[in-house]
N, C-alpha and C positions, 0 to 999 in steps of 0.2 A: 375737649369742649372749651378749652381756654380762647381759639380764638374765634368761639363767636362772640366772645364781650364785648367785643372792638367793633363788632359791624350787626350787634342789632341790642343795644341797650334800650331799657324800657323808661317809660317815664315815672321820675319821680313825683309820688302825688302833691298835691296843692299845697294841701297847709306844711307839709314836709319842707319844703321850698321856701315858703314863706317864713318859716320860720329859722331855717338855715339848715336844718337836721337831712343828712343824708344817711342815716343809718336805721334799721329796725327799732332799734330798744327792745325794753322788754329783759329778761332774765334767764336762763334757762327753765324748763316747764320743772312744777314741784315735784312729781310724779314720775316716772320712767315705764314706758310699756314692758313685757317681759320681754325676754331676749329671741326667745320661742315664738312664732306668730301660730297663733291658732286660728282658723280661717269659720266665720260663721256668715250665714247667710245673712243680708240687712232687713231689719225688722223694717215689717208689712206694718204701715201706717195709712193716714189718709190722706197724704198729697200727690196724690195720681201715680204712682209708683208702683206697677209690680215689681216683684222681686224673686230672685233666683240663686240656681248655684252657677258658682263656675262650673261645674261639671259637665253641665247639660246646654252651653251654650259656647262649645268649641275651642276652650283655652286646657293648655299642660297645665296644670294647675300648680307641678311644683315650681313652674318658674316663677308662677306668682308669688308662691312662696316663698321663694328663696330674696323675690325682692323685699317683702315685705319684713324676711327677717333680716334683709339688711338694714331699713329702718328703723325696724326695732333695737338692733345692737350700735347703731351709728355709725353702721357703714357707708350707710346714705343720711346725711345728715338736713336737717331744717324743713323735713318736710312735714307739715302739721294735717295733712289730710291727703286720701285717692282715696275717689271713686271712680269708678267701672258701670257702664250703659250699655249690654249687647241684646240686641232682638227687641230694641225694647223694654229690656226688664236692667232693673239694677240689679249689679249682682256681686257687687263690691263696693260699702262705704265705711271707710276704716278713717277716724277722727282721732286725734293725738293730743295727749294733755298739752297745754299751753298757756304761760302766762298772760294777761292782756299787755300789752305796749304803745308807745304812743299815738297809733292807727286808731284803735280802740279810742283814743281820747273824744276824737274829730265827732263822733253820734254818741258817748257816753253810752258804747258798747259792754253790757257785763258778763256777756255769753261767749264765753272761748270756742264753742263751735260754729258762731257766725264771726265772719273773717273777710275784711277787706280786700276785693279781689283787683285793686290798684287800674291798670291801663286795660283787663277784660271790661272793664265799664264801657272803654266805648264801642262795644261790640252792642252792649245793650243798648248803647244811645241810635245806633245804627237803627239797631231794630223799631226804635220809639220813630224815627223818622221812615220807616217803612211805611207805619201804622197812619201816622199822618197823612201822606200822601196817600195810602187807599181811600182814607176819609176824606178826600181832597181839600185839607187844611192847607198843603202846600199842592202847585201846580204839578212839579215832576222834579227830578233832581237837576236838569235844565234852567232851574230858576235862577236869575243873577242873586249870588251868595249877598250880596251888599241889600238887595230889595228885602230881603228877610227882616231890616234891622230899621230902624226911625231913630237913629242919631242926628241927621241933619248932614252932617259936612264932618270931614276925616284930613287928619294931618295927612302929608306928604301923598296930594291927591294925584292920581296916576288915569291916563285914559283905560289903561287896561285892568284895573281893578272894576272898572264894569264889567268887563269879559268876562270874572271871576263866577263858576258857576257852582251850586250847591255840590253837585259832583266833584268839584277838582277840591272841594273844604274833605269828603266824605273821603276822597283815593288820598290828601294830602300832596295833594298839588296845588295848592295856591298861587305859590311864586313870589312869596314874601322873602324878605333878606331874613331868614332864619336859620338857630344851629343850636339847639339843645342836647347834643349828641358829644363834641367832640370837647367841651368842658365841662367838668363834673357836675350833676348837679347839686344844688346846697352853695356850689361856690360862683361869686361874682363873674361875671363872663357869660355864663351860661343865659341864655337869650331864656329860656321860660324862667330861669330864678329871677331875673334882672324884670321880667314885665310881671310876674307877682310878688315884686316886694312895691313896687313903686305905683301897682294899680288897683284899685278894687273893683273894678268893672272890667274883667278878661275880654270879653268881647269887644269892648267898645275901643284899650287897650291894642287889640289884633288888628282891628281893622284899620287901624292907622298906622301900622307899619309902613315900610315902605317897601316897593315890588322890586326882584331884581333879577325876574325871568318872567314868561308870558305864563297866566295859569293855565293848567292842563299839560304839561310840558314836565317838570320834574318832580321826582317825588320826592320829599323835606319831612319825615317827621317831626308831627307840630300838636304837643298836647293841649296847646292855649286852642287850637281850631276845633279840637271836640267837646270844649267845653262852651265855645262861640257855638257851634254849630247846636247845643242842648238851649242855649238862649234862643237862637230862630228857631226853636220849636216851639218854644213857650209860648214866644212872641206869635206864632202862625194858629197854636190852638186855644191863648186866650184862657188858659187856665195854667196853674203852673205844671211844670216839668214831671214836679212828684205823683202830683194827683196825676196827669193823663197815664204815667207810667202803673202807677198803684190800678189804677180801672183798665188799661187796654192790655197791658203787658203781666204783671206780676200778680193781680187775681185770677184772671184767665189759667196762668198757669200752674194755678195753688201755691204759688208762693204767699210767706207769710212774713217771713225774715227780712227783706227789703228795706234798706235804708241808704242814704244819702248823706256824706260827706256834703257841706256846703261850702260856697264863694262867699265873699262878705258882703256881694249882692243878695246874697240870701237863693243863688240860683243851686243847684241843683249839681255835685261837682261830675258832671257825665262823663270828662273824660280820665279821671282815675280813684272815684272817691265813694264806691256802691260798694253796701257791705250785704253777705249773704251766707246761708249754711251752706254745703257742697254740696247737698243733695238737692237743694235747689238751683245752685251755682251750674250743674253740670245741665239743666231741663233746658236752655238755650242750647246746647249744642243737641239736644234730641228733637227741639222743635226746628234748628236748620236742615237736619237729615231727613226729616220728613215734611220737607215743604212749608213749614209755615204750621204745620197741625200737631195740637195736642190733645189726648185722648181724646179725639173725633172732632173738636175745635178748631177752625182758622183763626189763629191768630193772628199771623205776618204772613202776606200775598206769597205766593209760590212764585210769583216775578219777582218780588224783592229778594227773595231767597236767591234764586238764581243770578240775578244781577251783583248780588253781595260775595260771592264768591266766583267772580269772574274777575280774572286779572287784571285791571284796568291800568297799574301801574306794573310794570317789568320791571323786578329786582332780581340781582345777583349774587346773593348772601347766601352762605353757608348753610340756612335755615329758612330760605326764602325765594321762592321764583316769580312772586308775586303779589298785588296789596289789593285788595278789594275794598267794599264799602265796610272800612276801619274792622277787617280781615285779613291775616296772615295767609298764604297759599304755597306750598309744598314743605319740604323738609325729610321725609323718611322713604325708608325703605321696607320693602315686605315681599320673603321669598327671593331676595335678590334684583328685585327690581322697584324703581319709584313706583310713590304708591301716591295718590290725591287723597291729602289733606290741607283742612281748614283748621284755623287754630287765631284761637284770641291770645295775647299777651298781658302779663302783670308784671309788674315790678317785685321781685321778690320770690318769683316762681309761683304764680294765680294764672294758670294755663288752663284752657280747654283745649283738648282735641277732638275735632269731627272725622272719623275715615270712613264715606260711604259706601267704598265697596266692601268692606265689613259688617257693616251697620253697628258700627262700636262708635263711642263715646268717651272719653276719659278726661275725668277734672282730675288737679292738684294746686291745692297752697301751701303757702309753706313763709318761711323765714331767712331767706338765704341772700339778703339786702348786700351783704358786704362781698361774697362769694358764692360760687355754685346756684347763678338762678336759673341754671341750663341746666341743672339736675333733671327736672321733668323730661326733659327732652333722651336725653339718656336714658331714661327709666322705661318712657315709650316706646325706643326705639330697640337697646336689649333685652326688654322683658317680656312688656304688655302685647309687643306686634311680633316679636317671636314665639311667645305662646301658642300663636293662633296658626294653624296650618296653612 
């Protein structure tokens, strides 16, 4: 797993940046799980959740076991939570003692089981811009990305920055002279530490960069564009970010946990700054496998669904054949042959996986900021999808 660090590192969140800090914090947890995992069903509450065993919904179970005793003993280390979504039913949420850290500081979080899921936020902001366009707050994702925004006038004005359209901000193709990737982040160089220390309006910020390809043409990861892209949504539905997100998205789906990392605009940090419980965290990837519906509810169009995990950008990364609207697309195998998945990314190991010909689901977060944030991936791939016949 070592050389995928090199070709798909995640972003580091906001205030992390801003403030220079490139690492977790935090302590080791007070507590130590036992060594032994003993497997219980997840307790039947009221946020739209049935619940189940493994047994009865086509997983070996010892494999599960066997990973879970590797997290327990530290054979698999920093991971602070999985859970497991098949047929619809939970049927694995296993939560890990943990310290709070400086993530926690950003919403004055005091609940170790609700956890900062870093760069999966812009999976959500994805979705909040679905939601808008159904409402037709915005045209279509055709809309020139710049008409979103009432600044007036933009440094380093370019004719093809008109070009730029909602879509090429959503795949990350813009075509700005960007590179967050190839210097660390926390250290000077790095193009997103360098525009949030010196800016407090990200947006406004981005869009005066300047262009140095046509948009729609290359893919550039760029966390300043989903956190721009969470401002043209405010900006299009005239109330802010939180609220449309709290009423169209996150009651809808019994979420209660829901919080927001902020910008020193006070906007809303969508592209890595949403904090939430896993049992929550993982209801996004159950409401993409089923179209847009939760428990009998349309929430996000079943065109948005479909459009968001469509490859709009072709990548060739060890963990990647493709980018959707601010979605990850391939990586595993099952049975010997690739297998179609969707997958949100976090800084730290805050993954979702979606595999719909499964119909499984799997979250993990974890703490693995300095090393191993490809751990998930590993776990997915020897464990959770070998399990399954």
């Amino acid at each position: 797993m070592k050389t995928f660090k090199a070709l798909l590192p995640f972003a580091l969140p906001l205030f992390a940046v801003a403030c220079g800090g490139s690492g977790g914090g935090g302590s080791p947890p007070t507590t130590s799980p036992p060594a032994t995992y003993t497997y219980s069903v997840p307790a039947q509450t009221n946020d739209g959740w049935v619940t189940g065993h493994l047994d009865d919904h086509g997983f070996d179970a010892a494999l599960i076991l066997e990973m879970m005793d590797g997290i327990n003993s530290g054979r698999f280390s920093g991971i602070d939570s999985v859970t497991i979504a098949r047929d619809n039913t939970l049927i694995l949420n296993e939560i890990y003692p943990r310290n709070l850290d400086i993530y926690d500081n950003w919403v004055g979080n005091t609940d170790p089981e609700r956890h900062v899921v870093h760069s999966t936020s812009k999976s959500y902001t994805s979705a909040l811009i679905g939601i808008a366009i159904e409402q037709q707050y915005i045209a279509s994702v055709d809309v020139p990305f710049y008409d979103l925004f009432s600044y007036g006038s933009y440094a380093n004005p370019d004719p093809r920055k008109a070009t730029m359209t909602l879509e090429d901000a959503l795949t990350m193709q813009l075509g700005y002279t960007w590179n967050e990737w190839d210097v660390p982040y926390g250290t000077a160089g790095n193009d997103l530490q360098d525009l949030l220390e010196s800016n407090a309006d990200v947006a406004k910020a981005l869009l005066d960069l300047p262009i140095e390809s046509d948009p729609g043409t290359s893919f550039t990861y760029n966390t300043a564009a989903t956190i721009a892209i969470g401002q043209a949504l405010q900006n299009a539905v005239g109330v802010s970010m939180a609220s449309f997100a709290e009423t169209y998205l996150f009651q809808p789906l019994q979420i209660e946990s829901a919080e927001w990392g902020r910008t020193p605009t006070n906007l809303p940090n969508g592209g890595s700054g949403l904090f939430l419980k896993p049992r929550d965290m993982i209801k996004l990837g159950q409401l993409y496998l089923d179209g847009g519906v939760w428990n009998g509810q349309q929430i996000v169009s079943a065109a948005w669904i479909d459009a968001s995990v469509q490859a709009h950008a072709a990548l060739s990364y060890s963990l990647s054949t493709g980018y959707g609207y601010q979605w990850w697309l391939g990586g595993f195998t099952h049975n010997g042959q690739p297998i179609e998945v969707w997958s949100t990314r976090g800084f730290g190991g805050q993954d979702i996986f979606c595999v719909p010909s499964l119909n499984l689901v799997v979250a993990f977060t974890g703490q693995n900021y300095d090393a191993g944030e490809f751990l998930p991936f590993e776990l997915m791939q020897d464990f959770i999808l070998a399990a399954i016949n």
